[in-house]
C-alpha positions in Angstrom: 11.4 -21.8 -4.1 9.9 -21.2 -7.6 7.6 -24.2 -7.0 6.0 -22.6 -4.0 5.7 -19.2 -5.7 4.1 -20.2 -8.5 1.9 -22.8 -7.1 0.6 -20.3 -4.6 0.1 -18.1 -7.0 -2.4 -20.7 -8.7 -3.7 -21.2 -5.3 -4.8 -17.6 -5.2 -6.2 -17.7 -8.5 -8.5 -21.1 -8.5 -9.5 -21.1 -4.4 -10.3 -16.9 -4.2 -12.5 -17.7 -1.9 -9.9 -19.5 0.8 -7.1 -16.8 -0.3 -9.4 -13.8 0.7 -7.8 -13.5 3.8 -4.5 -13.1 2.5 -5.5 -9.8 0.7 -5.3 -7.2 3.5 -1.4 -8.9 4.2 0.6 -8.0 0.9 2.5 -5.1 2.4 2.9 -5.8 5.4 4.6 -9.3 3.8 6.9 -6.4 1.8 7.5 -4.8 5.0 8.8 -8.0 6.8 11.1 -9.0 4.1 13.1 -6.3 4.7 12.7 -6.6 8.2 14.6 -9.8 7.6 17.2 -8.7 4.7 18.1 -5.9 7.7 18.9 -8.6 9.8 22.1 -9.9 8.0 23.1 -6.3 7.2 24.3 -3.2 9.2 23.4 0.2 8.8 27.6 0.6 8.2 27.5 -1.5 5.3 25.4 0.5 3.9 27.1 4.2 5.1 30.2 2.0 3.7 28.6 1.3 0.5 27.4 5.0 0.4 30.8 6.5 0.8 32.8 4.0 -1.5 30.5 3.9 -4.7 28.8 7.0 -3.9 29.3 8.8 -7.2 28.2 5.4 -9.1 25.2 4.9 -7.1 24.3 8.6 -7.9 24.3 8.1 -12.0 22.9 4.5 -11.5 19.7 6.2 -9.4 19.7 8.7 -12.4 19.3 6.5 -14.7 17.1 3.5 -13.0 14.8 6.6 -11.6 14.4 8.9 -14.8 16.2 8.2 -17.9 15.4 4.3 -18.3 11.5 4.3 -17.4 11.6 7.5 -19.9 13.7 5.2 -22.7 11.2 2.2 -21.7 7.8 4.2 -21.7 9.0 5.9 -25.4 9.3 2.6 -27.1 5.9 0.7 -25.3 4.1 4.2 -27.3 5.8 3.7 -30.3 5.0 -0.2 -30.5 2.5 -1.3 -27.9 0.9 2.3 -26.6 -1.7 0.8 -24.7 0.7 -0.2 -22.4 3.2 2.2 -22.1 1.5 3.7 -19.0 1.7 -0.1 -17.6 5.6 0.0 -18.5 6.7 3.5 -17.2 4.5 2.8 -13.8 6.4 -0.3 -13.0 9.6 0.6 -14.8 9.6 4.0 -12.7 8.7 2.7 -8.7 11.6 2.2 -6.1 13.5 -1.1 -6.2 11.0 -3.8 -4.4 11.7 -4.5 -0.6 12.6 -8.5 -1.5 15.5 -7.0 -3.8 17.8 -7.9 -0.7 16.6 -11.4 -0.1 16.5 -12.5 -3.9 20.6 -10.4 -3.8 21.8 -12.4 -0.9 20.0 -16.3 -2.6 22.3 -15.5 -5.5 25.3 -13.8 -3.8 25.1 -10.5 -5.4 26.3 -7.3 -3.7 23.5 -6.8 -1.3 24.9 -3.8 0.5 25.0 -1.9 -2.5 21.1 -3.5 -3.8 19.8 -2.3 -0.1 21.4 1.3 -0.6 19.3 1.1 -3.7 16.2 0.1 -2.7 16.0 2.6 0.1 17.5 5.4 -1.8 14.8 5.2 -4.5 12.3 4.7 -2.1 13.0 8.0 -1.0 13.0 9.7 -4.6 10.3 7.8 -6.1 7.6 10.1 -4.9 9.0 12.7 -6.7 10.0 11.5 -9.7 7.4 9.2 -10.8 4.2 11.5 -10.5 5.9 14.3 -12.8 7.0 11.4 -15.4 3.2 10.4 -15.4 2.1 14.3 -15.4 4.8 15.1 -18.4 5.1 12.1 -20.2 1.3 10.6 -20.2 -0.1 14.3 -20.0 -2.0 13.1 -17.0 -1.6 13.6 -13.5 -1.4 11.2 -10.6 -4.1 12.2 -7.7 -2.6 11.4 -5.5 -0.9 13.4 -2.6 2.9 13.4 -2.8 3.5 13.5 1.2 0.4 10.6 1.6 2.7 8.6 -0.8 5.7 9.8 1.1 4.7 8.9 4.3 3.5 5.2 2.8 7.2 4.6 1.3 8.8 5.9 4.6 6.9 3.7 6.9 7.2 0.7 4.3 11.2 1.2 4.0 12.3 2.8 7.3 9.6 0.9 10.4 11.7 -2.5 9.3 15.1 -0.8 9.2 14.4 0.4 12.7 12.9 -2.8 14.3 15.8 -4.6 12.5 18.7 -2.2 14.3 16.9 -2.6 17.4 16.7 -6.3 17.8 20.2 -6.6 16.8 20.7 -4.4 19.9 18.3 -6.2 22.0 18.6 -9.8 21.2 21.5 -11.5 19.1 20.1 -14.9 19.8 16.6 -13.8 18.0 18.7 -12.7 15.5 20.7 -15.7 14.9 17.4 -17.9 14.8 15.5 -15.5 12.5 18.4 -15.5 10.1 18.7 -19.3 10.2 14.8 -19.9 9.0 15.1 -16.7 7.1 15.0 -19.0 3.7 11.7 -20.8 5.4 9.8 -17.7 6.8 10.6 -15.6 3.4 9.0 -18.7 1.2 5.9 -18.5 3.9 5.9 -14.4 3.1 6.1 -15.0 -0.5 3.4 -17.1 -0.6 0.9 -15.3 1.4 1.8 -12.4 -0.9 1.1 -14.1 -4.0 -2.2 -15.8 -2.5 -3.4 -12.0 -1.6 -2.7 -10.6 -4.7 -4.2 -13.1 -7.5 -7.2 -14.1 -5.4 -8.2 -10.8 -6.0 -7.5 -11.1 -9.5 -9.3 -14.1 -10.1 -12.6 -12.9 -11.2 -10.9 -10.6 -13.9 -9.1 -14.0 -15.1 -11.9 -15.6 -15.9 -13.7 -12.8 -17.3 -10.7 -10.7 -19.3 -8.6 -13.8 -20.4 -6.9 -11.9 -23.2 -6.2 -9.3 -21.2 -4.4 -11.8 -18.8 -2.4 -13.2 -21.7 -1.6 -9.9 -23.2 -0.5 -8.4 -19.6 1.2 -11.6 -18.9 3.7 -11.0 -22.4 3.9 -7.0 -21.8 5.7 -8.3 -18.5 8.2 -10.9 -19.6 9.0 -7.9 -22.4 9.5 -6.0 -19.8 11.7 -8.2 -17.7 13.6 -9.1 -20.5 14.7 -5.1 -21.2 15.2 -5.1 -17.4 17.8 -8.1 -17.8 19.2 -6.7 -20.6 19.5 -3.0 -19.2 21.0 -3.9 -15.9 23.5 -6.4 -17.5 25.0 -3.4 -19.8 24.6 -0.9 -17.4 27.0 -2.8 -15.2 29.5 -4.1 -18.1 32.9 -4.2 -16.8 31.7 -4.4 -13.4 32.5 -7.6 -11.0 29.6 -10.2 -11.5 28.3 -9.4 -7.8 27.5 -5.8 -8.9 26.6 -7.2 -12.3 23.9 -9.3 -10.7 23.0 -6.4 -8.2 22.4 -4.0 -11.0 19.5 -6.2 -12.8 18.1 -7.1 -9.5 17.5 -3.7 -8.8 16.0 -3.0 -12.3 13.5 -6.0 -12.7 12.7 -6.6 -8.6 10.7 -3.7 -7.8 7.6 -3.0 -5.7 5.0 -4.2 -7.9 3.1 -4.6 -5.1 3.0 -0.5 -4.4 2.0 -0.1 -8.1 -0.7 -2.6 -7.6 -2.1 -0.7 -5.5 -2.2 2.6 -6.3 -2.9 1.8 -9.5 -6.3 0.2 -9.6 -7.2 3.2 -7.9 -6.1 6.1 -10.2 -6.0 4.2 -13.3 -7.8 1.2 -15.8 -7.5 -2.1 -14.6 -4.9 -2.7 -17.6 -2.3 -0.9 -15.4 -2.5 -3.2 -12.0 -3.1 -6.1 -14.0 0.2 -6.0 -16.2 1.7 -5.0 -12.3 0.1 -8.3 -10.6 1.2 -10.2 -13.8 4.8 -9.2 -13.4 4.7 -11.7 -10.4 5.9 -14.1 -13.0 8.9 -12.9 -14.5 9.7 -11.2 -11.1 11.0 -14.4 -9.5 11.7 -16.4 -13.4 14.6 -13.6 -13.3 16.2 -15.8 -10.5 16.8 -18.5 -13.2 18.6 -16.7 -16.0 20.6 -14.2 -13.2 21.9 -17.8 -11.6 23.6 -19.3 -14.9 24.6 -15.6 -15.9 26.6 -15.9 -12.3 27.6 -18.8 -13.1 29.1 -18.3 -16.6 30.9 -15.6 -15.5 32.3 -17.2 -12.3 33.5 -19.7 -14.8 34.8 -17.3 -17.2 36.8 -15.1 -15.1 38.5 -18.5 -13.4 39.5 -19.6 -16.5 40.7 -15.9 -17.4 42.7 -16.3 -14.4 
């Protein structure tokens, strides 16, 4: 999987030209992702989820929504302010639409990671325009409700085409979630290809602000690791895992592009850059599973 993400991500980079038609395709890629990850889970998981951790999921949202891209955007000005705008933008969007496909790959609580992702989905229109407005002293132009409407067709069009051909269709269903692994690689790629063969000028002209973008984001998934792991301490290792998922997977895309709209091109380049360590967080989260698997067997 890594090897087709990263080498498409090349492909976008060195053939621009070929990858241009990708561009246009990035969300609607996002959108059929979670088409997919809707497919393996029903809407009462997720009521289930809601009504069991309910409380839990409340202070987690609290934190991953307000307190932690607060905490995160504080120390980027106090070491590195040129990019704390960079680091409370992606640090502050929802949880990213693939959060349930990269949750299921390494068996971590995906009911719970989906009740996330469309929760803050919901809220991140209203809390991440008044963190840039009070924190940066700057406001986002951009209309709350446009923004709104964007995250609700993004999050809720899939949920609904998913629920309706598991009504309609169970053999679909079956087949879809058989070559899920297959046509979420194909998604991935053409993601990748859209995004950094628009980029690929601005890598050959700005190559230290490539490099420098490229290190702000593996800081920044690092302190994503890191937070989600103690957030969740004591937890089971499925909500362990879940917890950094949610923290380092988000929608870069969405901050990609609204960003190189509103803002310098610093801030949707450190976003397109955090393609990287976006799926290199698959690596570390595996042998952290697998340690504690271990662990707790032998504890038993």
């Amino acid at each position: 999987m890594l090897l087709v993400i990263y080498s498409s991500l090349l492909v976008g980079i060195f053939s621009p030209r070929a990858c241009e038609i990708f561009q246009p395709f990035p969300l609607y890629c996002m959108m059929s992702l979670l088409f997919l990850s809707f497919l393996s889970i029903s809407l009462l998981d997720i009521s289930e989820t809601l009504r069991s951790k309910g409380l839990v999921i409340g202070v987690f949202l609290f934190i991953r929504m307000i307190l932690l891209p607060a905490a995160i955007f504080f120390l980027f000005r106090a070491f590195w302010p040129g990019y704390s705008l960079s680091a409370l933008l992606l640090t502050g969007i929802s949880a990213g639409v693939v959060a349930p496909f990269i949750s299921g790959l390494l068996q971590a609580n995906t009911p719970l990671v989906l009740v996330v992702v469309v929760c803050s989905s919901l809220l991140v229109p209203f809390t991440l325009p008044p963190m840039v407005d009070i924190l940066c002293g700057r406001s986002l132009e951009l209309s709350v409700w446009a923004m709104m409407r964007l995250l609700l067709i993004v999050v809720f069009v899939p949920v609904l085409l998913a629920q309706i051909m598991r009504k309609v269709s169970s053999s679909v269903v079956r087949s879809l979630r058989q070559h899920q692994f297959p046509i979420s690689l194909f998604l991935f790629a053409v993601t990748n290809m859209g995004i950094f063969s628009k980029y690929s000028n601005f890598f050959y002209q700005e190559p230290m602000t490539i490099v420098m973008a490229t290190v702000v984001a593996f800081i920044l998934g690092a302190l994503y690791l890191l937070a989600g792991i103690l957030l969740s301490s004591g937890r089971p290792v499925e909500d362990q895992v879940a917890a950094v998922i949610c923290l380092g997977m988000m929608n870069n895309v969405l901050v990609i592009v609204f960003s190189s709209e509103f803002f310098t091109p610093i801030e949707p380049t450190v976003a397109a850059m955090y393609m990287i360590p976006f799926f290199a967080l698959i690596v570390p989260l595996r042998a952290y599973r697998s340690w504690k698997t271990k662990r707790n067997g032998v504890m038993e």
